[in-house]
N, C-alpha and C positions, 0 to 999 in steps of 0.2 A: 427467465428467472435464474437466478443463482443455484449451483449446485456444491453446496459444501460437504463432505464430510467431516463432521466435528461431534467428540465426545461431548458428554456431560461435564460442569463446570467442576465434579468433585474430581476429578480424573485427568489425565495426561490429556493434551492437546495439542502436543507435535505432529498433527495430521493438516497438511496446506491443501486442499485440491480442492479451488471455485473457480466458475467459470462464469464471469460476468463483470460486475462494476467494482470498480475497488476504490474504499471511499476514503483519502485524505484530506484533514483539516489545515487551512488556512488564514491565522490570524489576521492578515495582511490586508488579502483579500476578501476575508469577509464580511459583507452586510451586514449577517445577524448576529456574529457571534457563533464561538465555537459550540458551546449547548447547543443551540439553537439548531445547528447546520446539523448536525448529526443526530435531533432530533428526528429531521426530517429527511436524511438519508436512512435511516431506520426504516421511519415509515416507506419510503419508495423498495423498501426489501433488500436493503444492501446485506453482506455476510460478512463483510470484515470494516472494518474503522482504525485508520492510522493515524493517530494523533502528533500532527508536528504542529510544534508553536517554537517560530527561534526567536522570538523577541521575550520572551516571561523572562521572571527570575524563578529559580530553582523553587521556591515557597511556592511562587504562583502556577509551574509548572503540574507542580504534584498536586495540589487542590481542584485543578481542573483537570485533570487526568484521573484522579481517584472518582471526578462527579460521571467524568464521560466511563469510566468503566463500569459504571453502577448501572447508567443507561444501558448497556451493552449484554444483554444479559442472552440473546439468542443471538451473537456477533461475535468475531474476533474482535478484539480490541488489543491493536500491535502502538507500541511506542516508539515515537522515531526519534533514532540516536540516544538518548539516553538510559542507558542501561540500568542506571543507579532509580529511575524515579520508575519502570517499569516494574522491577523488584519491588519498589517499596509500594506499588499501587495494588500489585498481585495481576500483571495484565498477561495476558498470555505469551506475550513476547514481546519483540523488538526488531525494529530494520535499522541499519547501519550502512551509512556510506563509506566511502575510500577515508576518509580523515578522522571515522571514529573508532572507537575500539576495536581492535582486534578481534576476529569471529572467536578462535581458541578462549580467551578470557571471556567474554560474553557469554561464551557456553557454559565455562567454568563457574563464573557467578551465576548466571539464570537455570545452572542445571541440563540435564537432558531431556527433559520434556519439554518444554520450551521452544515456542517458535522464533525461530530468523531468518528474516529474509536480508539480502545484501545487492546492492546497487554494482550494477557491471556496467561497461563500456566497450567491450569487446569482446568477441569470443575466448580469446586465451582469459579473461578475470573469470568469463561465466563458466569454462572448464574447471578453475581452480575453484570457484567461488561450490560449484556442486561435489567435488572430490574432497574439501576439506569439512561437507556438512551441511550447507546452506538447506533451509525449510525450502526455499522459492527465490525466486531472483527479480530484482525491480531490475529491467532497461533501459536506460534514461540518457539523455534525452533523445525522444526519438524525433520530433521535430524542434524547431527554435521557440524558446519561451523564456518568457519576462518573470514564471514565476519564482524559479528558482536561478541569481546571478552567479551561482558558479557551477551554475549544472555541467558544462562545456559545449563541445560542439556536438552539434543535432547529427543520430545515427542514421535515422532514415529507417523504415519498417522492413526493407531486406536483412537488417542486422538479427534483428527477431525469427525471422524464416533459417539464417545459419546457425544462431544459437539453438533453435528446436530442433535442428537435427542433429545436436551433439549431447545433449542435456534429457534428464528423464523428469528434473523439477518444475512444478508450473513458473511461467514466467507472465508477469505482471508491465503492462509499458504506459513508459510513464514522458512526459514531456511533452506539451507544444500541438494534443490529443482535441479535438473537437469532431463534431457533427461529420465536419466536410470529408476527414480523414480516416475515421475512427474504422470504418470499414474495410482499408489497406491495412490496418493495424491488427485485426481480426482476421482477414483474410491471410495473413504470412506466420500466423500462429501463437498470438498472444490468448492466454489463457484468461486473462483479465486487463483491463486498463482502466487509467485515471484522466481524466480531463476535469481540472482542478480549477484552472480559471472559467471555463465552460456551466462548471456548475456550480462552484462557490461565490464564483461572483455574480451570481445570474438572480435573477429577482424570483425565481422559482426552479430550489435545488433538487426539491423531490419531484417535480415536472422533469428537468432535466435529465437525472439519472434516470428516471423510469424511458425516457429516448435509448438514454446510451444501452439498458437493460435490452431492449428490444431489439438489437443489432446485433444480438448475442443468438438471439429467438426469432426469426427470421419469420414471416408464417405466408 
């Protein structure tokens, strides 16, 4: 199972540290819909909820982000890339890739409590990316995947094992993540991972994750 440390919701929650599944949403790929899925990543015990949707319009973005934080009530619920709909939802934070906002301004606007994590691709980003601040670090892609077309080229799970020995923040891996893998991924020191098409598009997402959970918990 997950081990989060997280304050109460009246209070600061700049605190990152779980160790297990890390659940993001999937318009694309989804069966049931984004409610739906994160319903039932809830229930299989996840800690955190990253909600990315890159096809809504801004309206739509913020109504279903406002509904999935409400859900979210013993969960992080982080927003991906948009800083502006995070703010206006009250979520606890925000990840950001290479092309969106600058970490310094996101801090600025979301405050110092506030979590953010930021997507690396190498050791010299995940050095910068922890020296100037970052909550946590997404490292992506670590295999090849369809789900995201401008992920780049797949790092391979040794990337994760050089980043941990440079870096003190949890690190999250993300990319191209299944069954077959997930245990190279886990063994070279990922604190958490996502395997997105594995379990968003799987006919049973809280069956799934409660797999991926158990590779964390070995028994």
């Amino acid at each position: 199972m997950t081990n989060l440390v997280l304050r109460t919701k009246k209070y600061a929650k700049r605190i990152f540290a779980v160790k297990g599944y890390y659940f993001i949403t999937d318009s694309g790929l989804s069966r049931r819909g984004n409610i739906s899925d994160v319903k039932s990543a809830l229930g299989a015990g996840v800690s955190v909820v990253q909600y990315r949707n890159k096809s809504g319009t801004t309206k739509q973005l913020y109504e279903e982000a406002r509904a999935l934080h409400k859900l979210c009530r013993k969960a992080l619920f982080l927003v991906n890339d948009r800083v502006d709909i995070a703010l206006a939802v009250g979520a606890d934070g925000v990840h950001l890739g290479r092309d969106d906002l600058f970490y310094r301004e996101a801090r600025r606007i979301l405050g110092k409590d506030k979590i953010i994590g930021l997507t690396v691709h190498s050791i010299e980003e995940a050095r910068s990316a922890q020296k100037i601040g970052a909550d946590y670090l997404g490292v992506s892609p670590i295999f090849s995947t369809g789900t995201k077309k401008d992920a780049g080229t797949p790092c391979g799970a040794g990337l994760i094992r050089k980043i941990k020995n440079i870096v003190a923040i949890p690190i999250v891996a993300v990319g191209g993540i299944n069954r077959d893998n997930a245990r190279e991924v886990i063994a070279a020191g990922a604190d958490s991972l996502c395997a997105i098409s594995a379990v968003v598009g799987s006919r049973d997402a809280a069956g799934e994750i409660r797999k991926f959970q158990r590779l964390f918990n070995p028994r």
